[in-house]
PAVOKE-551701 format. One record per residue (C-alpha): residue number from 1; residue in three letters; x, y negated, z. Coordinates in steps of 0.001 Angstrom, whole numbers, plus 500000, padded with zeros to 6 digits. Example, Ala and Ser with C-alpha at 12.3 -4.5 7.8 and 13.67 -1.06 7.14 Angstrom:
2
<pt><pos>1</pos><code>Ala</code><px>512300</px><py>504500</py><pz>507800</pz></pt>
<pt><pos>2</pos><code>Ser</code><px>513670</px><py>501060</py><pz>507140</pz></pt>
END
This chain:
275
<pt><pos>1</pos><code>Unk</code><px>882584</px><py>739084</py><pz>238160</pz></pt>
<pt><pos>2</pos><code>Unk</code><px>886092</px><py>738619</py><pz>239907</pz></pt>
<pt><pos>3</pos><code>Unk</code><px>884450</px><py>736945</py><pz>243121</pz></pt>
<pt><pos>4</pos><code>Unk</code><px>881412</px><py>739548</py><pz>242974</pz></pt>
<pt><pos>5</pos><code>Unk</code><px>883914</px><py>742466</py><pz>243096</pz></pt>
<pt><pos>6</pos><code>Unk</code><px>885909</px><py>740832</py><pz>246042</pz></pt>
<pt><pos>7</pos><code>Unk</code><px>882456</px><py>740527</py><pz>248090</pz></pt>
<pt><pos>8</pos><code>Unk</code><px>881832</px><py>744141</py><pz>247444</pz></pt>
<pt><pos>9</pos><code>Unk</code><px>885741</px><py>744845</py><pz>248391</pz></pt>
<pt><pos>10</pos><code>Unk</code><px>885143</px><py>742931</py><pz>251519</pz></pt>
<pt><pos>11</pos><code>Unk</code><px>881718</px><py>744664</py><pz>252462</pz></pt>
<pt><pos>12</pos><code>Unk</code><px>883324</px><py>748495</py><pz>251442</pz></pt>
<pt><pos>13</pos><code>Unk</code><px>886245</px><py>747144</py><pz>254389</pz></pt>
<pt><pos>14</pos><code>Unk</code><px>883233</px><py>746338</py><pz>257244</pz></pt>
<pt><pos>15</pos><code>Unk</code><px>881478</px><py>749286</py><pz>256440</pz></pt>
<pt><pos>16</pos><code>Unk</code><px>884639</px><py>751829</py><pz>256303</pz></pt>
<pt><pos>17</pos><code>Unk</code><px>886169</px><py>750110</py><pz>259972</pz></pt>
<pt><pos>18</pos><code>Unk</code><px>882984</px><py>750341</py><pz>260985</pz></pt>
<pt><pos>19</pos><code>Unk</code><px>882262</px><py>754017</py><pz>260180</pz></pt>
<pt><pos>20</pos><code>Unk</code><px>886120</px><py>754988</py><pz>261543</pz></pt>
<pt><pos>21</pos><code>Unk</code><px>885499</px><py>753190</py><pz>264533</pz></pt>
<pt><pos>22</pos><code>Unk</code><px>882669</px><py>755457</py><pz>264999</pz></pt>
<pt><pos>23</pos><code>Unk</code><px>883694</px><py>758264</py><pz>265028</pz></pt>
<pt><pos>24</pos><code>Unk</code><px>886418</px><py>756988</py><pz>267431</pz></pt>
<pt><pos>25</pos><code>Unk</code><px>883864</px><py>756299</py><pz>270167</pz></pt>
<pt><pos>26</pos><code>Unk</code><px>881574</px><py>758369</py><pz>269627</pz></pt>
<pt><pos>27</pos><code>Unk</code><px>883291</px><py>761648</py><pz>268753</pz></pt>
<pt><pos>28</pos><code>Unk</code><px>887089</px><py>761705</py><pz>269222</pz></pt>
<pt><pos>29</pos><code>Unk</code><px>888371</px><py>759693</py><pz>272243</pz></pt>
<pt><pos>30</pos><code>Unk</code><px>885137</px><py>760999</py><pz>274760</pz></pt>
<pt><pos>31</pos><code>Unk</code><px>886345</px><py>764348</py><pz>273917</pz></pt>
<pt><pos>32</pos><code>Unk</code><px>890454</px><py>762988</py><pz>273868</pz></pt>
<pt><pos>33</pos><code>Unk</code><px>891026</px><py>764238</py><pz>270231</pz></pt>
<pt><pos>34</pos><code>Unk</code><px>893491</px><py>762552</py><pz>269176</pz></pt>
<pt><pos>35</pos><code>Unk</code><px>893653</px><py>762852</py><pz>265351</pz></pt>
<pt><pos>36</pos><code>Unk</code><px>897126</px><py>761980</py><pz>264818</pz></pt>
<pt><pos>37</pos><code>Unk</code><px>898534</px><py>758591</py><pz>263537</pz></pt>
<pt><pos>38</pos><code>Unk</code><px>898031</px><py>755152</py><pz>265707</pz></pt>
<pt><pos>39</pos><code>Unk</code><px>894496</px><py>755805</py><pz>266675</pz></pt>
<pt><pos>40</pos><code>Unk</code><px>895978</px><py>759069</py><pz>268529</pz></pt>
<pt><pos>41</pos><code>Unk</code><px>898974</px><py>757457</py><pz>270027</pz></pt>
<pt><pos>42</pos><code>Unk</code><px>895723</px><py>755001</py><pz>271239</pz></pt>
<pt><pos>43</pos><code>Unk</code><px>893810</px><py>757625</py><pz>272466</pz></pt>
<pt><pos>44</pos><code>Unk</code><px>896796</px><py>759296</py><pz>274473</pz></pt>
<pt><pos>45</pos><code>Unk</code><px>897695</px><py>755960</py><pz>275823</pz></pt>
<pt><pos>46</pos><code>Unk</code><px>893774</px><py>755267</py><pz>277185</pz></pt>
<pt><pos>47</pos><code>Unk</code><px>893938</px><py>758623</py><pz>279049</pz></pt>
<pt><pos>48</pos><code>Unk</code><px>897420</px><py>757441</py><pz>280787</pz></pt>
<pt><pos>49</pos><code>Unk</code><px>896961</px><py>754174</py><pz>281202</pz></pt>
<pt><pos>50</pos><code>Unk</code><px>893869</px><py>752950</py><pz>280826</pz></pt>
<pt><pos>51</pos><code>Unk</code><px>894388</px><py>750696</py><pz>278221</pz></pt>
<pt><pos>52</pos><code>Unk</code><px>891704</px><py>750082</py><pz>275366</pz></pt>
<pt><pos>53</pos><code>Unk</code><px>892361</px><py>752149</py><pz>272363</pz></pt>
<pt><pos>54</pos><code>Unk</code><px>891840</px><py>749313</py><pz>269931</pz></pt>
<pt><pos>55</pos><code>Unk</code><px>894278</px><py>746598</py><pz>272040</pz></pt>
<pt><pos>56</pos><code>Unk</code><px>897004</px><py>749659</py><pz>271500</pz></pt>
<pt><pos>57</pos><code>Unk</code><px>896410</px><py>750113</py><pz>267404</pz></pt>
<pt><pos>58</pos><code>Unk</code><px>896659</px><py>746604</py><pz>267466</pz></pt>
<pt><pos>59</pos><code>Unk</code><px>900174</px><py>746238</py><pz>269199</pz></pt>
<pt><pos>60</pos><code>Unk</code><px>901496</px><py>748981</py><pz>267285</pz></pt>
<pt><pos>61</pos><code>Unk</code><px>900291</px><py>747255</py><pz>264122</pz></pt>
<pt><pos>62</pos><code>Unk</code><px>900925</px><py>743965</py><pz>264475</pz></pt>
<pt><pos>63</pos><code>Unk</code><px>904566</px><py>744160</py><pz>264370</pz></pt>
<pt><pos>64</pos><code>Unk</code><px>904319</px><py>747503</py><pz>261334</pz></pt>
<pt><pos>65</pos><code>Unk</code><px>902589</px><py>744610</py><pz>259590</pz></pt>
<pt><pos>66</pos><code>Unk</code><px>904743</px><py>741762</py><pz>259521</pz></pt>
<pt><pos>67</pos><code>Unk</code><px>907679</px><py>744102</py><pz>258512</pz></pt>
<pt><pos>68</pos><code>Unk</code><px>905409</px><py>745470</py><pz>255704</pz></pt>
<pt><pos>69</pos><code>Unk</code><px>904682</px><py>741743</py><pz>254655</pz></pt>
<pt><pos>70</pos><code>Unk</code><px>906514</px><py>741499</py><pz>251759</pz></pt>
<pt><pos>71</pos><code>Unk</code><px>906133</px><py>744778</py><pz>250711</pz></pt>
<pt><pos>72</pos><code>Unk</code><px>902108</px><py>744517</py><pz>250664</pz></pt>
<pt><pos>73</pos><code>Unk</code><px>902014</px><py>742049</py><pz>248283</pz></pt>
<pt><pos>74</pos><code>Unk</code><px>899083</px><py>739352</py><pz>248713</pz></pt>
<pt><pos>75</pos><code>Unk</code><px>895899</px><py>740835</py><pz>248589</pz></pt>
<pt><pos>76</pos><code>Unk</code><px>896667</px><py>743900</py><pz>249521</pz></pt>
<pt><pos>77</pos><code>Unk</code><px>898417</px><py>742496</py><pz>252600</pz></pt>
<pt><pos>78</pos><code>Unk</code><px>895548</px><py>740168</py><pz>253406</pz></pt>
<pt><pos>79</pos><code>Unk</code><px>893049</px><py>743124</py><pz>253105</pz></pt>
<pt><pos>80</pos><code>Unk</code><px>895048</px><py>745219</py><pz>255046</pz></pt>
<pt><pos>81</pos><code>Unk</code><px>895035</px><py>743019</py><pz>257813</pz></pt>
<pt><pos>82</pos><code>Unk</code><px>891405</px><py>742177</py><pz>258125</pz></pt>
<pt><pos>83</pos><code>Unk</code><px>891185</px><py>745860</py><pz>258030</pz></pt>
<pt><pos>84</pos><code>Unk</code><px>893451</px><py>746556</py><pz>260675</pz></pt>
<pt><pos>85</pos><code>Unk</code><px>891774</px><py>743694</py><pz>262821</pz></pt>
<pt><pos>86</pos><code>Unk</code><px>888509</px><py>744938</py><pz>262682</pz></pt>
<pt><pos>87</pos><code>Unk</code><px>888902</px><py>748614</py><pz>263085</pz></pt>
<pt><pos>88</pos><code>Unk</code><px>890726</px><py>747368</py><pz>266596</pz></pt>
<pt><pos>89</pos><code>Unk</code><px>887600</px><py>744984</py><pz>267413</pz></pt>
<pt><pos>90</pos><code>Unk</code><px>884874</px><py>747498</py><pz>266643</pz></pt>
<pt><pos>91</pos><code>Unk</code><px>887188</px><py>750157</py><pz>268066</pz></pt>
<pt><pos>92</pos><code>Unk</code><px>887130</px><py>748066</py><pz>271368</pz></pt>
<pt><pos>93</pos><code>Unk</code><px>883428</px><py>746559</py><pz>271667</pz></pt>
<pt><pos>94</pos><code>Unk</code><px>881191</px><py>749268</py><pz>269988</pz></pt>
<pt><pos>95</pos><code>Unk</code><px>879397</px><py>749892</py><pz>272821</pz></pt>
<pt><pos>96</pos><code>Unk</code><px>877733</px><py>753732</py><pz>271833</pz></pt>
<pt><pos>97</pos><code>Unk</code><px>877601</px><py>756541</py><pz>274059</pz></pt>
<pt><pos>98</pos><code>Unk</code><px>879412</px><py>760220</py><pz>272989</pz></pt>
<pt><pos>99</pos><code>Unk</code><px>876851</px><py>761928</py><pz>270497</pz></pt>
<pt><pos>100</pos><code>Unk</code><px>877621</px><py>765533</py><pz>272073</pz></pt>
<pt><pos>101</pos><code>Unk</code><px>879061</px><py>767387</py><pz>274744</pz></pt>
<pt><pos>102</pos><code>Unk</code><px>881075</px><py>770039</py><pz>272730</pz></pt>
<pt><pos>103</pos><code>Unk</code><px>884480</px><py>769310</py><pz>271325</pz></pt>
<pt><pos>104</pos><code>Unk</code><px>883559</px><py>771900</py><pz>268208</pz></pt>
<pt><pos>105</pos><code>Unk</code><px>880812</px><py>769351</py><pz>266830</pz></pt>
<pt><pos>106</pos><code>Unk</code><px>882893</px><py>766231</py><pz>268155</pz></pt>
<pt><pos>107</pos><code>Unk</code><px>885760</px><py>767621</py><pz>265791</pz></pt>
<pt><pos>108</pos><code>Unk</code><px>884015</px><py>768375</py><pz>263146</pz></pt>
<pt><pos>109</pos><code>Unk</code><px>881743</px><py>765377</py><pz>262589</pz></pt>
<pt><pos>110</pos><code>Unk</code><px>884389</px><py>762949</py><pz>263894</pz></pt>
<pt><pos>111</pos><code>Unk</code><px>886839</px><py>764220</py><pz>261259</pz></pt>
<pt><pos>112</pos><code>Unk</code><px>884184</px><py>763846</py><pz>258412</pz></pt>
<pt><pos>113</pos><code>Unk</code><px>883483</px><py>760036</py><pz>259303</pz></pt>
<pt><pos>114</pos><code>Unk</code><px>886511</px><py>758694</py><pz>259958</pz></pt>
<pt><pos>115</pos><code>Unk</code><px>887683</px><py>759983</py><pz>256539</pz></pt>
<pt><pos>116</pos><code>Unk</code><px>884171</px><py>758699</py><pz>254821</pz></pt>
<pt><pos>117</pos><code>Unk</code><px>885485</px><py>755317</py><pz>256527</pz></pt>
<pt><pos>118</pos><code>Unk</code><px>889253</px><py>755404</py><pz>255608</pz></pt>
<pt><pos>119</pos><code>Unk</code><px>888117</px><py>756530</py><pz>252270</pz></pt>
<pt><pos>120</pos><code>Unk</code><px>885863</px><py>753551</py><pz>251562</pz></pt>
<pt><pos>121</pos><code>Unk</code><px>888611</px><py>751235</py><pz>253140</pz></pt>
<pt><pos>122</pos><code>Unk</code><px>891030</px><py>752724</py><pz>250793</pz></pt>
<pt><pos>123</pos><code>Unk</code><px>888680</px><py>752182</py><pz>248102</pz></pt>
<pt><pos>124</pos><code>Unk</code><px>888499</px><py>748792</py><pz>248658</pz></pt>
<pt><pos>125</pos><code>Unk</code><px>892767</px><py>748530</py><pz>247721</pz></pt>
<pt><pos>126</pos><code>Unk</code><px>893541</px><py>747993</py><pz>251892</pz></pt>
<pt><pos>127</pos><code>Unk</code><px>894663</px><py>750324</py><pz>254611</pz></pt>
<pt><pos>128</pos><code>Unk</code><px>893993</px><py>750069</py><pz>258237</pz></pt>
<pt><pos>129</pos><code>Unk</code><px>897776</px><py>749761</py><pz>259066</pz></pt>
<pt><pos>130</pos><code>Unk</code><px>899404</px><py>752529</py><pz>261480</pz></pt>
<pt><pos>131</pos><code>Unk</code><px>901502</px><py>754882</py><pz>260440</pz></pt>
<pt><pos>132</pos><code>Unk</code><px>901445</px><py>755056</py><pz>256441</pz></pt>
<pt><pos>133</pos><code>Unk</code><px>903092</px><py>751240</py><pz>257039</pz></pt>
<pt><pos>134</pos><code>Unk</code><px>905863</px><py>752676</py><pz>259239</pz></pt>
<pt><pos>135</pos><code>Unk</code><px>906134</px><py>755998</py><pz>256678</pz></pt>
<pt><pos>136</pos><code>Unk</code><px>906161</px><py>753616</py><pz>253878</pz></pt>
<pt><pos>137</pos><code>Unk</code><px>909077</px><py>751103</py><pz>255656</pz></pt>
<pt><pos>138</pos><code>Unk</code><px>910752</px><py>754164</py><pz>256586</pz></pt>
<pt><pos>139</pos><code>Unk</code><px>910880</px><py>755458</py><pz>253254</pz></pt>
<pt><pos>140</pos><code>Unk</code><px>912077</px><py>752432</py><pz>251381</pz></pt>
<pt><pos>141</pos><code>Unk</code><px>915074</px><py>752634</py><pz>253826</pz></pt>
<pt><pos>142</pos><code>Unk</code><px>915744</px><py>756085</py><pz>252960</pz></pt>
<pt><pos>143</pos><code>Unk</code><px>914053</px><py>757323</py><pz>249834</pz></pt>
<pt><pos>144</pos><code>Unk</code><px>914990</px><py>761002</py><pz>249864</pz></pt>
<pt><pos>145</pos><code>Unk</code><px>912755</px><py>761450</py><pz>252770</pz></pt>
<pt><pos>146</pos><code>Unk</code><px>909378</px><py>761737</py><pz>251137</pz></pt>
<pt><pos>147</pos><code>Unk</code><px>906149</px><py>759889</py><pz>252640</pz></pt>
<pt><pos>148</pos><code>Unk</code><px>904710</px><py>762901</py><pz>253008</pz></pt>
<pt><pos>149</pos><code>Unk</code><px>906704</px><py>764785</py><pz>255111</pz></pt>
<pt><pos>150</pos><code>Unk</code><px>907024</px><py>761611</py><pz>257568</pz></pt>
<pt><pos>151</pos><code>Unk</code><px>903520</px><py>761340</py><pz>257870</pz></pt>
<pt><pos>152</pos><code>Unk</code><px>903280</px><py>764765</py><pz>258446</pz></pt>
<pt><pos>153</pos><code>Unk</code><px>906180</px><py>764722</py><pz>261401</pz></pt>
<pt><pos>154</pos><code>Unk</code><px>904861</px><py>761403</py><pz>262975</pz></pt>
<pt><pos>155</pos><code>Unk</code><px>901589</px><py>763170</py><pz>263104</pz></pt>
<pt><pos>156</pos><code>Unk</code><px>902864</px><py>766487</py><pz>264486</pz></pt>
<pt><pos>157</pos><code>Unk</code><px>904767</px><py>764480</py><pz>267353</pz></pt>
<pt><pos>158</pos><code>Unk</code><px>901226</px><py>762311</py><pz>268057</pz></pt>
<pt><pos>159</pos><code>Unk</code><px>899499</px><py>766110</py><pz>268429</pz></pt>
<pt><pos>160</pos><code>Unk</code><px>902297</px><py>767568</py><pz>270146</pz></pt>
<pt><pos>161</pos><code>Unk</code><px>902197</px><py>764873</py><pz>272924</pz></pt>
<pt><pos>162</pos><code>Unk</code><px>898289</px><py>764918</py><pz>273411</pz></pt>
<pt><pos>163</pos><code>Unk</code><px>899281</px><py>768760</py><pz>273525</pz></pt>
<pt><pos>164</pos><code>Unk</code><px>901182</px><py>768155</py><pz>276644</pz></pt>
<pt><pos>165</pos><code>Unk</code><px>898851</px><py>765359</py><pz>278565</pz></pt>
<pt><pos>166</pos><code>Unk</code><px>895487</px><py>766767</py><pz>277474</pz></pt>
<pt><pos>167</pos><code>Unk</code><px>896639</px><py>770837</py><pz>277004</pz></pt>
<pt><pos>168</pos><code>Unk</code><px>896724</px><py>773144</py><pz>273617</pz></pt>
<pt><pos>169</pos><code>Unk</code><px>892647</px><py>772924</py><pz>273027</pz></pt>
<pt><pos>170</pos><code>Unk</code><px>892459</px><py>769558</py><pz>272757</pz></pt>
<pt><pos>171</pos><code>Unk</code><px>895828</px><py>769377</py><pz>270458</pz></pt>
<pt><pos>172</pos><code>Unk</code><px>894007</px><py>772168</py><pz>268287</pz></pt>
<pt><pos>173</pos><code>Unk</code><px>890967</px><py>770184</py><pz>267526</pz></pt>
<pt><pos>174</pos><code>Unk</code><px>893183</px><py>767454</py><pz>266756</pz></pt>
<pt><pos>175</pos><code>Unk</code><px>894600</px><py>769272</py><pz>263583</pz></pt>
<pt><pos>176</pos><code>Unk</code><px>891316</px><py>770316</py><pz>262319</pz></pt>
<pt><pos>177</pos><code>Unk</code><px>890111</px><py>767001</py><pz>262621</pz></pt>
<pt><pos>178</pos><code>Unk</code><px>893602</px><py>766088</py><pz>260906</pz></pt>
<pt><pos>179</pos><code>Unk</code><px>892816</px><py>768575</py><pz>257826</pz></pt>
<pt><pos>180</pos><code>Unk</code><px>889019</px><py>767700</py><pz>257711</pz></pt>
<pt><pos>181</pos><code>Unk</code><px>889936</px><py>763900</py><pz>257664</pz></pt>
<pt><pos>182</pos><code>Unk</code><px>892304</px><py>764196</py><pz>254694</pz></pt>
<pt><pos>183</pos><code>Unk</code><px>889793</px><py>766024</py><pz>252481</pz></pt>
<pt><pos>184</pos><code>Unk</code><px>887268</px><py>763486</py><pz>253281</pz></pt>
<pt><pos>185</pos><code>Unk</code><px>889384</px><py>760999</py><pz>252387</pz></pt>
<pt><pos>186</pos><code>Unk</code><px>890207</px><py>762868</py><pz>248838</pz></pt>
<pt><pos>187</pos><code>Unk</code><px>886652</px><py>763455</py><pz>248283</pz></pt>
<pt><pos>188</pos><code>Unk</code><px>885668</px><py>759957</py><pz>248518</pz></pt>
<pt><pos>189</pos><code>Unk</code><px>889257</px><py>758834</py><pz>246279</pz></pt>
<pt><pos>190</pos><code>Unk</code><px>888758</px><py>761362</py><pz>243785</pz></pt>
<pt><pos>191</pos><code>Unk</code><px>884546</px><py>761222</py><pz>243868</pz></pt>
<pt><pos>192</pos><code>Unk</code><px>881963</px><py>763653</py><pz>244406</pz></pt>
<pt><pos>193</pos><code>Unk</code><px>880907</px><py>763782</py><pz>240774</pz></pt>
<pt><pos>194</pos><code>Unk</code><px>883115</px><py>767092</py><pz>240014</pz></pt>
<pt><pos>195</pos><code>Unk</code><px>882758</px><py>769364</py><pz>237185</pz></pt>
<pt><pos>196</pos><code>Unk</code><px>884421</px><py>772272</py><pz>235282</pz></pt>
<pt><pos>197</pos><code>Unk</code><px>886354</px><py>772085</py><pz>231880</pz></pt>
<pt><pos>198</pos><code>Unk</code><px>885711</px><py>775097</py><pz>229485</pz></pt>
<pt><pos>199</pos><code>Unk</code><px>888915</px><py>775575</py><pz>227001</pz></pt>
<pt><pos>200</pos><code>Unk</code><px>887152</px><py>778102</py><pz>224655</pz></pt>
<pt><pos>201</pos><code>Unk</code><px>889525</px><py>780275</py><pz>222058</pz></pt>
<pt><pos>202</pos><code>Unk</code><px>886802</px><py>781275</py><pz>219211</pz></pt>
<pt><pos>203</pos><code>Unk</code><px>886309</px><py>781964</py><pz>215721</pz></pt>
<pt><pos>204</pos><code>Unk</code><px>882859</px><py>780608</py><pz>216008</pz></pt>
<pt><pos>205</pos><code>Unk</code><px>883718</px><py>777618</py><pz>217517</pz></pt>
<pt><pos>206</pos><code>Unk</code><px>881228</px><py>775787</py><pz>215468</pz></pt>
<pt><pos>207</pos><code>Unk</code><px>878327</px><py>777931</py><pz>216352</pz></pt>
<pt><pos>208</pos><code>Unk</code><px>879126</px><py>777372</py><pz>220037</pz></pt>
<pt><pos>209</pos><code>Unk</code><px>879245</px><py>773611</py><pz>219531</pz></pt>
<pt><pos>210</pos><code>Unk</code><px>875985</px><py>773658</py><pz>217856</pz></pt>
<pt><pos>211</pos><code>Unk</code><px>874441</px><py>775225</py><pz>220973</pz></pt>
<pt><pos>212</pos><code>Unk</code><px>876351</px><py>772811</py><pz>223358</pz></pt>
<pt><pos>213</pos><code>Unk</code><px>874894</px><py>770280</py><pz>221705</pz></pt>
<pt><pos>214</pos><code>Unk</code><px>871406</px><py>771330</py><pz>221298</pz></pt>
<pt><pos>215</pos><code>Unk</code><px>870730</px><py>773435</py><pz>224867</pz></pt>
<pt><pos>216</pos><code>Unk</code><px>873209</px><py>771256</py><pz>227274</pz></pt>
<pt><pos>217</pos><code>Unk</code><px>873498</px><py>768212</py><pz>225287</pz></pt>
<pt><pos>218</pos><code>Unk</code><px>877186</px><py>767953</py><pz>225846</pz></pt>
<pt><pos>219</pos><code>Unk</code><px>879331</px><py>766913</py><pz>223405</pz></pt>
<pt><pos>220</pos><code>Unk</code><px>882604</px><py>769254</py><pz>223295</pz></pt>
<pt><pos>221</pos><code>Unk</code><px>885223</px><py>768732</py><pz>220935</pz></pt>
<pt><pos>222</pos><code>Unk</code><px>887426</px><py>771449</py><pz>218594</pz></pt>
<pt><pos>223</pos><code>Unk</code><px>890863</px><py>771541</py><pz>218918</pz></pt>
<pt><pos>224</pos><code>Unk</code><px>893155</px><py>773114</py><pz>216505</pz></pt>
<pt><pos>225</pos><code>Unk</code><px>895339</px><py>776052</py><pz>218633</pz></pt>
<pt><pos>226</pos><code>Unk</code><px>897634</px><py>778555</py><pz>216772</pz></pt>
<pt><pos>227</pos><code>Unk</code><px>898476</px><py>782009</py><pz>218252</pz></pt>
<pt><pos>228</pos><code>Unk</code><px>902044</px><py>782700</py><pz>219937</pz></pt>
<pt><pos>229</pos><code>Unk</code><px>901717</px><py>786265</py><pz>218485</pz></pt>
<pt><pos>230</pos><code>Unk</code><px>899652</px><py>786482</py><pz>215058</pz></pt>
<pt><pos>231</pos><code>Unk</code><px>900713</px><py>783077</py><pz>214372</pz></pt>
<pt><pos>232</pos><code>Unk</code><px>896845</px><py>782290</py><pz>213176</pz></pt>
<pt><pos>233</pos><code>Unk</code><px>895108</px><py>779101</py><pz>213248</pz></pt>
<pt><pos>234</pos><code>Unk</code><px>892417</px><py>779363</py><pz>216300</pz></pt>
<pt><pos>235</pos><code>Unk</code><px>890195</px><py>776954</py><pz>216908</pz></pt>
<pt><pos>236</pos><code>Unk</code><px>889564</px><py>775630</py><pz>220709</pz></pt>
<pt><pos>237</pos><code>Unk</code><px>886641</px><py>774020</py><pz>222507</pz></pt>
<pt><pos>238</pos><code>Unk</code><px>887173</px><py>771466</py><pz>225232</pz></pt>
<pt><pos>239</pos><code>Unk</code><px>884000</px><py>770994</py><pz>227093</pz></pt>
<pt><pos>240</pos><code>Unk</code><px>883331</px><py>769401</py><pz>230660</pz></pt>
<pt><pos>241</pos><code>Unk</code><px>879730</px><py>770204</py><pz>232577</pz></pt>
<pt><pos>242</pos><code>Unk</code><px>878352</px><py>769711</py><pz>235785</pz></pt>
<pt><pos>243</pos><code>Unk</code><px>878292</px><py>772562</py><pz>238001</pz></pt>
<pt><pos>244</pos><code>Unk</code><px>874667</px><py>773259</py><pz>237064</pz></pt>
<pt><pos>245</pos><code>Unk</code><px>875429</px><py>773873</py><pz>233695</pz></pt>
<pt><pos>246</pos><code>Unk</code><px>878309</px><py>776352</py><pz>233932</pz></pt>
<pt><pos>247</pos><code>Unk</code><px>875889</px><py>779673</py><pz>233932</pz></pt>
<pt><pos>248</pos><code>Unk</code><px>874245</px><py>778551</py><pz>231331</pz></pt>
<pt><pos>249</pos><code>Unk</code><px>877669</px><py>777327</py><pz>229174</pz></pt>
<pt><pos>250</pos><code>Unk</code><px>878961</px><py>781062</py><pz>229741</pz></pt>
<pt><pos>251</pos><code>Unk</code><px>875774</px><py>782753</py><pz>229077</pz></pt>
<pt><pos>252</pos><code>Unk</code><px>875804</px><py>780679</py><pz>225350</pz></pt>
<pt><pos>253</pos><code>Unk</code><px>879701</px><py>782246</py><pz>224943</pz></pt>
<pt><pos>254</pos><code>Unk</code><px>878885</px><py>785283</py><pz>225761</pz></pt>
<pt><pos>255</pos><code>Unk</code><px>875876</px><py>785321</py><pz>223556</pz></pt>
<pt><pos>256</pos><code>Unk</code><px>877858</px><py>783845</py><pz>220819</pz></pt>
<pt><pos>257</pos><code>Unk</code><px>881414</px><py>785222</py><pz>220889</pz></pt>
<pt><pos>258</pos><code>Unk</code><px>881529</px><py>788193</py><pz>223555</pz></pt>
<pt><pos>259</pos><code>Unk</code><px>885314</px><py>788220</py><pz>222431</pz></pt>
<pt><pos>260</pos><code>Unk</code><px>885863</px><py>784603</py><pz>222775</pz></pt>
<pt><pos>261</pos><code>Unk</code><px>888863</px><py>783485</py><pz>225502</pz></pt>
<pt><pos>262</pos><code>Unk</code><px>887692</px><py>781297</py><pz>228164</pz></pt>
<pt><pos>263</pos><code>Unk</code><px>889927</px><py>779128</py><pz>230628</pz></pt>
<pt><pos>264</pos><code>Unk</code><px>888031</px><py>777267</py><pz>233429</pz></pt>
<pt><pos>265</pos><code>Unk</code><px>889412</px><py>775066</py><pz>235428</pz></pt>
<pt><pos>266</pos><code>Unk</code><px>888050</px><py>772061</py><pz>237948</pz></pt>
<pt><pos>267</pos><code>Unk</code><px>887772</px><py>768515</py><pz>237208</pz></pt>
<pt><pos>268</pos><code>Unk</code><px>887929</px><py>766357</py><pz>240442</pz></pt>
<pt><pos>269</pos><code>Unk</code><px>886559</px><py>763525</py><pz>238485</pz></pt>
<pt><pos>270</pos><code>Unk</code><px>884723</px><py>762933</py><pz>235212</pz></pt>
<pt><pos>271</pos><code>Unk</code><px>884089</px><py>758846</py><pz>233827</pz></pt>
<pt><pos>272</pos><code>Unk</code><px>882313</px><py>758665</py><pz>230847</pz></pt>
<pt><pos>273</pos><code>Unk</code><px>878889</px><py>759162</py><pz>228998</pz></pt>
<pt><pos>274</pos><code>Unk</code><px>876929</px><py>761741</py><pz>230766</pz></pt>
<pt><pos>275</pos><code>Unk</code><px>878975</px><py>761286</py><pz>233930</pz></pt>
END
């Protein structure tokens, strides 16, 4: 089972390099986006220089990853440097034409595959390298400066300088593809199979369960609450559905308990029977 879930580690790697590489050459680089982090510095450095954008990620991460060595750990490390080599490779010798001529839809879709790709790499415990390496070596050093906010200042600086060689449009898509990377990449951590928690305050909690149970086959479960105020035993339903049930879940409340308090909140990700 070990050896099986390695393979599909392995394949998850190909597939997200491949996939980021993509949208590289066929979105981001034609229309000289460059979405922050090493791939941007490699896009910059292509338009000034003429050298290939995956021989630059490369050089940059080479050295970011024999620093980070020790601090990988094994097969993390190892992972993280098949993934690095690869993304350079495909990065280098996909050879795929740009998929449209305006920068809008270049943004846009570039932004949603290299975060499906950096998502399933991430998945897979690796990185591609580049800057989280250098924000993570950086912040060992000097821990009161949080990860975060060096990512966020290497990223601005990559921007800022495509900003000046390319002009203010180009640097603009660049931080929409920025913000529409990172959510892919949350969407495909956190998974797609969201849903909604109901906290229900009722005196007819029992009712409500039976009708969970019967019309949504959930199961819910009954807390035991006490008011701040009255000081009064109350008893409170914790229930997760899917987003198509949530109409129906209120309708069964409201039919049940018109007075009844209802909190709902999201759920990024539900594991478990039914889910």
């Amino acid at each position: 089972m070990k050896q099986r879930d390695t393979i599909i580690d392995y394949i998850k790697i190909v597939i997200g390099t491949l996939l980021t590489a993509i949208s590289l050459v066929c979105f981001l680089v034609p229309h000289k986006i460059a979405p922050g982090g090493v791939s941007g510095i490699g896009t910059v450095i292509y338009y000034l220089f003429n050298i290939p954008v995956g021989v630059t990620m490369l050089a940059i991460n080479i050295p970011l990853l024999f620093l980070a060595t020790k601090k990988l750990g094994g097969i993390f490390g190892i992972r993280t440097v098949v993934a690095t080599v690869l993304l350079s490779v495909f990065t280098d010798f996909l050879r795929l034409p740009s998929l449209t001529d305006s920068p809008i839809l270049a943004t846009v879709y570039g932004g949603l595959l290299m975060g499906i790709g950096l998502g399933i790499v991430l998945s897979a415990k690796a990185t591609t390298g580049g800057t989280d390496l250098f924000a993570k070596l950086i912040h060992d050093s000097f821990p009161v400066v949080s990860m975060g906010l060096i990512l966020f200042i290497i990223d601005f600086m990559v921007v800022f300088t495509a900003a000046i060689v390319f002009g203010p449009d180009e640097a603009l898509y660049a931080f929409i593809c920025i913000f529409i990377t990172a959510k892919m990449i949350d969407l495909i951590q956190e998974g797609m199979k969201s849903a909604k928690a109901f906290f229900i305050i009722t005196d007819y909690a029992e009712d409500i369960c039976d009708k969970i149970l019967s019309e949504l086959d959930r199961g819910a479960t009954i807390l035991v609450g006490k008011g701040a105020y009255t000081k009064a035993n109350k008893d409170v339903i914790l229930c997760v559905v899917n987003r198509f049930q949530i109409v129906r879940l209120k309708q069964i409340i409201n039919e049940i308990d018109e007075d009844a308090f209802v909190l709902v909140s999201d759920v990024r990700e539900v594991l478990g029977e039914g889910f």
